[in-house]
N, C-alpha and C positions, 0 to 999 in steps of 0.2 A: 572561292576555294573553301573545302569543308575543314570545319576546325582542327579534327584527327588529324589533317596532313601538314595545317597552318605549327598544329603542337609538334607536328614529329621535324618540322622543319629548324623551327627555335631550337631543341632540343638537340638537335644535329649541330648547330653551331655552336651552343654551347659546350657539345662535347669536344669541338675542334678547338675551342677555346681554353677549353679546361685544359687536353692534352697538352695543346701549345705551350702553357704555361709550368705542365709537370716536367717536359722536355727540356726547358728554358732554366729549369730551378738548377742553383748549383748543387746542392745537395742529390746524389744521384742515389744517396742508397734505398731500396727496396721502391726503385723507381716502376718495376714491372709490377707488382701490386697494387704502388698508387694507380698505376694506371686502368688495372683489373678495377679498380673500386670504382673509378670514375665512371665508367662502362657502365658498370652494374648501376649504380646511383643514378645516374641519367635513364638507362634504359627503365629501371623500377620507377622511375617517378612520371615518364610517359605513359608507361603499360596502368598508373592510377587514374590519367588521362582520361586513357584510351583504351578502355579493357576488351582483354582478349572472348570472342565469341566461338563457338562450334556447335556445327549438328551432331546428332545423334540418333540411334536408333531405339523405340522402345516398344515391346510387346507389349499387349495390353490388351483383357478382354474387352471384345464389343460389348456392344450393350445390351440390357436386358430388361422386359417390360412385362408387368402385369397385365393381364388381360382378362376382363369380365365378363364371362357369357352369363346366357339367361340362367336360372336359380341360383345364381349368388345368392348367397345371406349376407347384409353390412355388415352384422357384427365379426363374418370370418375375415373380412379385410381391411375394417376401420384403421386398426393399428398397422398394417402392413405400411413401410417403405418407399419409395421408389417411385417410378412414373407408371400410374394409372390409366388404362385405356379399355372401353365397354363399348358390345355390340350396343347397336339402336335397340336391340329388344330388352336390355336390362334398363330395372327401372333403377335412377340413379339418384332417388333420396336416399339425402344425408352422405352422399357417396361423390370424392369430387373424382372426376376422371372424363378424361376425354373423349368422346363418341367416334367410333373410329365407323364408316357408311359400308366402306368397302375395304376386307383385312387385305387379301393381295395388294392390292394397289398402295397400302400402308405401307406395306413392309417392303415393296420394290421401290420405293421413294423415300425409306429409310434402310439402307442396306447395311450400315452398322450394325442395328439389332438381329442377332442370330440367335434370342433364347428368349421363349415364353412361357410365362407359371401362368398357367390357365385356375379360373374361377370357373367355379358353377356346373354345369350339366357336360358343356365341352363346346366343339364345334360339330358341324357337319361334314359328311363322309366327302361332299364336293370338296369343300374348304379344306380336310386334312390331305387331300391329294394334292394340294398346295405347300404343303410346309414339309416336305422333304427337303433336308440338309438344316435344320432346325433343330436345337434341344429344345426341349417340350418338358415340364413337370406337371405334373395335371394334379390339381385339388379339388377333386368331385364333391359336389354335393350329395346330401343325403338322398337316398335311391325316391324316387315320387310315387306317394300313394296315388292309386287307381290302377284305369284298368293301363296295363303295360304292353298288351299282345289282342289282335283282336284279327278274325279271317271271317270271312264271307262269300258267299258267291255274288256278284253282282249281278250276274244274269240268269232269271231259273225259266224254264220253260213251265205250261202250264200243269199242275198237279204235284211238281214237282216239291220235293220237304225243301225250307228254307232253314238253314245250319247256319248258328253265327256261334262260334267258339273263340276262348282267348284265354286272359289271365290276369285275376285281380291282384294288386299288390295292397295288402291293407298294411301301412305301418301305424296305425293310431290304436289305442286300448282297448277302441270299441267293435264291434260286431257291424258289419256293412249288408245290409240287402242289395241284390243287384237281381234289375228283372228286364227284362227285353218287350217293350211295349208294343205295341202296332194297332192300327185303325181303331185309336181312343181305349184300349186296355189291354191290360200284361198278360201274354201269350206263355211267359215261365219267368221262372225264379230259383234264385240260389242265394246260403246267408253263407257269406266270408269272415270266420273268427279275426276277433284282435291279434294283432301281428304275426298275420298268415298269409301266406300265398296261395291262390285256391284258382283250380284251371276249369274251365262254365263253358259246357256245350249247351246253347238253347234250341231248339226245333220247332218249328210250326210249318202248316199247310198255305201259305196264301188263299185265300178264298176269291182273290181279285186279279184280273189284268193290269196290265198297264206301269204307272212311275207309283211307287210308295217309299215312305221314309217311315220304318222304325225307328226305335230310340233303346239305348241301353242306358235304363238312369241306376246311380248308386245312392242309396237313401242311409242314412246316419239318423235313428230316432226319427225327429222332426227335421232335418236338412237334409236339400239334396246338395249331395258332393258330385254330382255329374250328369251331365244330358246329353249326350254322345247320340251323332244323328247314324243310321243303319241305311243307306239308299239300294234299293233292287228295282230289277223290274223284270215284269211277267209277263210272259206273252208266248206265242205258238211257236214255233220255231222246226225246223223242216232238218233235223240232223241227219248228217250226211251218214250215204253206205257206207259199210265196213267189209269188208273179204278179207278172212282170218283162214292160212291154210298151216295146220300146226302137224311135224313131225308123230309127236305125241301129246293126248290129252292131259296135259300137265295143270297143277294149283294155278299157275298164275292165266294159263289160258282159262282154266273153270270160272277163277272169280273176276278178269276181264267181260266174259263171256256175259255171265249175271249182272255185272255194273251197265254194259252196254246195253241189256235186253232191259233193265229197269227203267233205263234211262232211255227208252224209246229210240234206241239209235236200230236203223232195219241193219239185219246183218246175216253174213252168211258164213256158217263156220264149216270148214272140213278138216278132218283129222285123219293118219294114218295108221287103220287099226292090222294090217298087215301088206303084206308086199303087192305091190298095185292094187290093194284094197282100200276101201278109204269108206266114212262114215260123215255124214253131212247134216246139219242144223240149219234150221231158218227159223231165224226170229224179228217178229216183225217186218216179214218182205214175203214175197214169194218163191216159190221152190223155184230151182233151177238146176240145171245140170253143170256139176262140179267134177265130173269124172277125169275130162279132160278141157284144163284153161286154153279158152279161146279170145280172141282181140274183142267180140261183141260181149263177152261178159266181164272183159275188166275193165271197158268203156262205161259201165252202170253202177260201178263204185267209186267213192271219191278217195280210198283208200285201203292198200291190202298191208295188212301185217302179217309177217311171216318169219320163223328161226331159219337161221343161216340152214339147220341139217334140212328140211324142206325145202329149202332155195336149192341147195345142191343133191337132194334127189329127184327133182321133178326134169323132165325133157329138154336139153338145148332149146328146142324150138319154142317150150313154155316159157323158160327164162328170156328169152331174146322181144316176147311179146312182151313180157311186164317191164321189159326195159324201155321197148318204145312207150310203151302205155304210159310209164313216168312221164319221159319227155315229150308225151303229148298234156300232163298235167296233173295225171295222178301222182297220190303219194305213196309210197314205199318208206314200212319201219320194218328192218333187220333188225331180231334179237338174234346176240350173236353169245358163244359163250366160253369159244376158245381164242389160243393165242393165235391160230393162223387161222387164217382168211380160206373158204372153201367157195368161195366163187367172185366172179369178176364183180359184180357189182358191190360185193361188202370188200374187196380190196382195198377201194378206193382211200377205206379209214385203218390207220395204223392203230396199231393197238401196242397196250406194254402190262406188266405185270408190277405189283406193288406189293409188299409185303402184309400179311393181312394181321390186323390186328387182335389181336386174341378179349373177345368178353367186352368190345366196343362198337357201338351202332353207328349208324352210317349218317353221317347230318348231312343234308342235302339242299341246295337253294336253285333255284330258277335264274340264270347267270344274265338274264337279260335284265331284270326287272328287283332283282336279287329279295324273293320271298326266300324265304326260310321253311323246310317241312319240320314236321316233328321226325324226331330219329328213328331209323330205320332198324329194328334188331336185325342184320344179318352183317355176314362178314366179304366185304367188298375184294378181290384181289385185281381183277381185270377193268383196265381203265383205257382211253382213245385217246389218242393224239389230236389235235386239233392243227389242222393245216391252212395253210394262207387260205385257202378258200372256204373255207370249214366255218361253222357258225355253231359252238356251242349250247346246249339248250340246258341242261343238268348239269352240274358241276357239285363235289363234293367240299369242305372250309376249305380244304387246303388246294383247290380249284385245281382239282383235277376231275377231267373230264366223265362223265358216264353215258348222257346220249349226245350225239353227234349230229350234226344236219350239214346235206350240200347241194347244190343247186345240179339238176339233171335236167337240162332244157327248158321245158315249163312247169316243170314238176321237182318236187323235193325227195331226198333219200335220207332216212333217219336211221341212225344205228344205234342199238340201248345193251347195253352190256347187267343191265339192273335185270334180274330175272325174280328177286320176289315182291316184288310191290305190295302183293296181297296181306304183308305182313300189317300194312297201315290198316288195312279194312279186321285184320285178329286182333289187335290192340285197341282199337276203337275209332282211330284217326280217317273216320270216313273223307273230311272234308280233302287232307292233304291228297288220298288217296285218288280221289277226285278232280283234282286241281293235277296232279302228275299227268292224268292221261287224258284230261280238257286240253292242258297244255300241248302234249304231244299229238296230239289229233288234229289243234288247229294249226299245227306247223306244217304238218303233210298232208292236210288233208286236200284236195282238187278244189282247185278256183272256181267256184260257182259263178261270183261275182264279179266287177269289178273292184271292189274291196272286201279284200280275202279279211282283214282283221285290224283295230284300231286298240291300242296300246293308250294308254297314258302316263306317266310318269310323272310324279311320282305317287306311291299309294293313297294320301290325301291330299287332292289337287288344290290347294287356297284361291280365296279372291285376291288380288293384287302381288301374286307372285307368280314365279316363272315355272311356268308347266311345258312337260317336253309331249308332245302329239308323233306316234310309231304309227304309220299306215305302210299295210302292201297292199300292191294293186296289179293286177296281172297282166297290161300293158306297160311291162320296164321301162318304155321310151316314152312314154306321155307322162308328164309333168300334171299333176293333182292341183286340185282346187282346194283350199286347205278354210275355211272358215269360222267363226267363232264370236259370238255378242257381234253379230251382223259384221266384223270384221276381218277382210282376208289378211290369211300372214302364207310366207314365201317359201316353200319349204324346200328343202335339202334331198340329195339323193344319194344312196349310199354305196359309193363304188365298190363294193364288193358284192352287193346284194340290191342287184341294180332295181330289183321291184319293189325295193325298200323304200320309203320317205320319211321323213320327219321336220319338225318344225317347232319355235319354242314361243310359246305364248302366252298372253299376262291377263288371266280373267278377270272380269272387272266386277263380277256381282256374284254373291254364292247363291246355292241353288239348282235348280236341273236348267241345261241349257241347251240347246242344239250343236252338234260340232258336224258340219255340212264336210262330207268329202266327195268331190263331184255332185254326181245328181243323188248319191246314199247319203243319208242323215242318223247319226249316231246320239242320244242321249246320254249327256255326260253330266255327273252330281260336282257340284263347286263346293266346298267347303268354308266356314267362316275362318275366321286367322283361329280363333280361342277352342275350336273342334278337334276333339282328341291330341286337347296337348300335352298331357299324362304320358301315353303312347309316342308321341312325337319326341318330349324329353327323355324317355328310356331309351330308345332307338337310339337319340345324338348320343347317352352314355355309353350305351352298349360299343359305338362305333369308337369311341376315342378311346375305350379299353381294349377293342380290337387292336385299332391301331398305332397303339402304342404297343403291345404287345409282338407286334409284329415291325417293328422300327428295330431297325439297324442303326442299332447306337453305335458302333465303329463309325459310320459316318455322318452320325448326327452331335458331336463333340461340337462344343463351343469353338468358331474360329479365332485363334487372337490377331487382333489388328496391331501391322506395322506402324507405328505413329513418329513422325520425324520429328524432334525439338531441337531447341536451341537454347544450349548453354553457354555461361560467363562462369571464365578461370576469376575465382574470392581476388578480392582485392588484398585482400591478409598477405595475400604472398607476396607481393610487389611491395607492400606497406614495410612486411620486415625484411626485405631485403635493401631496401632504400636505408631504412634505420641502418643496418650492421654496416652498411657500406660508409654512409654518412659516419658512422661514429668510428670506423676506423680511419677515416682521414682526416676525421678531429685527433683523434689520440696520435697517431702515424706525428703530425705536426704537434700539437702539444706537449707530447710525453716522448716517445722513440726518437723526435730528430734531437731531444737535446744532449 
């Protein structure tokens, strides 16, 4: 028997004992309070025992943890607080804290902690699509000198100008040169004042075929502050027809028209310079008769662009051929520029209207791969809906739609509601300008190949980390050969876009490598860890002042945890009620009974 019940047992007879005896006394007066006392006196001198316990309930913030990404400074968290924890990539002299491998798997095996004061640069855009339902306070470090923004073509055909543009951050006192090297000497240069930000178009001609690696060094005096590798390559390249049939000869068809003929693409343009009259351009192809579209002339282009008011002036019978003609593999772009739809093939995509913003440019990013243009001066209102089948290509920050893509048999149909692009080539921004309609080209344009186009993800692909592989291929149902550093990896197909593939895999060596897809072989540049991480840490900053800026703090509040305890009624109270009861039945017989 446990003690508690051995005491409350004693305790019990002694109380039968006690009363016995107050019952038994002849003196009967003020017998009913002796008797209260007795009660109380035994009870209070058990419950000193045997003290009373209880739960309870108590709110209470979770916890909360320091977290150190890469550019920490020790000295901003030597004095801090609390439980310390750093990515693997922070270096952790003089700094104690724990290395955390992988933060998800941290925090769903510690689900108390629901708030983190980030150090340093930040995280990464994968990682903060993780810490929804988290408060986050972010302590950024100072922004990183070098260069912070950097664009290129990776692939130029022969002749063509190689453009590497971007953006130096100098925060140090001194004057930086930055020059873009190649095959053993600097092809240009630019000086970037002390704490200035300075934006550097370089240009040159390749004189070579084949794999090269430039370099963009930043020299300080006698040091160099950076050796940034530039990989391209050169070679022949067979671009596809174009058939351009435009309502009216408008800017943005003129300077499509000259970027296409510069760039060696064969093309065939016609315009309507009156009613069933029509005026025709060939560049780089042969003439051909455009008067009236037939199935053997749109079987010789890999893609026709065309405005919605020309789709719905030309013949039932024209339109029903460019239809098949798609779903036998051409591509179809509709510039479109109203709210309603004037013919069956631009219906497909809904459209909405947006209020336009007065004396604001239009920022625009590549939604697969998420490049960023330089901004666009014009004023955007009409925008696409993106439907379950729908595959956006354009999108503006606030990721609304501008060109549209969707599968049409073995062909694609694009719709661009963006009517002045040209604006990029008035301000200077050849490269974006260039990169918007590379872009849209190779989405519609007709499957030559078996491998229509090979992606990589992400912009600088590392040794020893995880890189995502985007192939299409124009057999949807045959399953790709996917390999890499002599290794096959398994790739994925994407139910929506069944001629899609992808795969994620871990390059073992930087450098140029081969990435075999079936019996096509694609040249792919590996980067080292320590290659453009200037660029690399601005990007993570950029992204966790996005996304923070963009968090819904309504329901990123600290949760408080339920926490059950258990307490004990003070002994004090037992203690003095023993006392008063005890001393009233000393006085009661001492002093009252006489």
């Amino acid at each position: 028997m446990e003690f508690k019940y051995t005491a409350i047992l004693v305790a019990t007879l002694l109380l039968g004992f006690l009363l016995y005896k107050e019952i038994k006394r002849s003196n009967k007066a003020r017998l009913f309070w002796r008797i209260l006392a007795n009660i109380i006196a035994i009870t209070c001198f058990v419950l000193l025992i045997v003290p009373i316990k209880y739960k309870t309930h108590l709110q209470i913030q979770s916890d909360e943890i320091i977290l150190l990404t890469e550019g920490t400074h020790p000295d901003s968290v030597s004095h801090l607080k609390g439980k310390k924890y750093a990515l693997p990539s922070v270096d952790l002299k003089n700094i104690r804290a724990t290395t955390v491998s992988a933060l998800s798997y941290f925090l769903k095996t510690n689900p108390d902690i629901r708030k983190l004061n980030i150090y340093g640069y930040g995280l990464h855009a994968t990682e903060l699509e993780k810490l929804k339902g988290y408060q986050i306070k972010f302590h950024p470090s100072a922004n990183p000198g070098g260069i912070i923004e950097a664009n290129w073509q990776g692939k130029l055909k022969t002749s063509d100008e190689f453009t590497v543009q971007g953006t130096y951050q100098n925060t140090s006192n001194k004057s930086v040169k930055l020059l873009l090297k190649g095959l053993g000497k600097a092809v240009d240069s630019t000086t970037i004042g002390a704490k200035s930000d300075k934006a550097f178009s370089f240009k040159t001609t390749p004189k070579q075929s084949g794999k090269a690696i430039y370099q963009l060094i930043a020299l300080q005096q006698n040091d160099t502050l950076a050796k940034e590798p530039v990989p391209v390559k050169v070679g022949d390249q067979a671009p596809m027809k174009v058939l351009i049939l435009a309502s009216f000869p408008d800017f943005e068809y003129k300077f499509l028209k000259n970027w296409l003929y510069e760039n060696q693409y064969p093309l065939a343009f016609r315009s309507q310079i009156s009613k069933n009259k029509h005026a025709s351009d060939f560049l780089n192809i042969d003439s051909l008769n455009l008067n009236q579209i037939s199935a053997s002339t749109l079987k010789k282009f890999g893609i026709l662009i065309i405005d919605e008011e020309e789709l719905a002036a030309i013949s039932p019978a024209e339109r029903t051929l460019i239809n098949v003609a798609v779903n036998n593999g051409m591509g179809l772009l509709i510039r479109v520029s109203g709210l309603k739809a004037l013919t069956t093939l631009s219906s497909r995509f809904n459209r909405f209207e947006s209020p336009v913003l007065k004396d604001k440019s239009l920022n625009l990013s590549l939604a697969e791969d998420h490049f960023k243009f330089k901004p666009l001066p014009i004023e955007q209102a009409l925008f696409l809906k993106s439907g379950e089948h729908d595959q956006s290509i354009i999108a503006d920050v606030s990721g609304k739609t501008l060109v549209n893509s969707s599968i049409s048999g073995s062909g694609k149909i694009l719709v661009s509601t963006l009517s002045s692009t040209y604006n990029w080539l008035l301000s200077g921004q050849k490269t974006d300008y260039a990169t918007y309609w590379s872009k849209l080209l190779a989405n519609a344009a007709r499957k030559r190949n078996e491998v229509l186009a090979v992606n990589i993800i992400p912009q600088f692909p590392t040794a020893n980390q995880k890189v995502r592989i985007i192939t299409d291929l124009a057999e949807s149902g045959k399953v790709p050969g996917l390999k890499m550093d002599g290794v096959t990896w398994s790739p994925r197909q994407n139910m929506e876009l069944p001629f899609q593939w992808d795969a994620f895999c871990w390059p073992q060596e930087a450098g140029w490598t081969n990435l075999q897809v079936n019996q096509n072989t694609e040249s792919v540049y590996i980067y080292e860890k320590t290659d453009w991480q200037t660029l690399k840490n601005q990007q993570t900053l950029n992204s966790m002042h996005w996304f923070l800026k963009n968090l819904d703090t309504a329901k990123n509040k600290v949760k408080l945890k339920d926490l059950v305890i258990e307490e004990e009624i003070s002994n004090w109270f037992f203690f003095a009620g023993f006392l008063l009861a005890a001393a009233f039945l000393w006085s009661e017989a001492r002093i009252l009974a006489v």
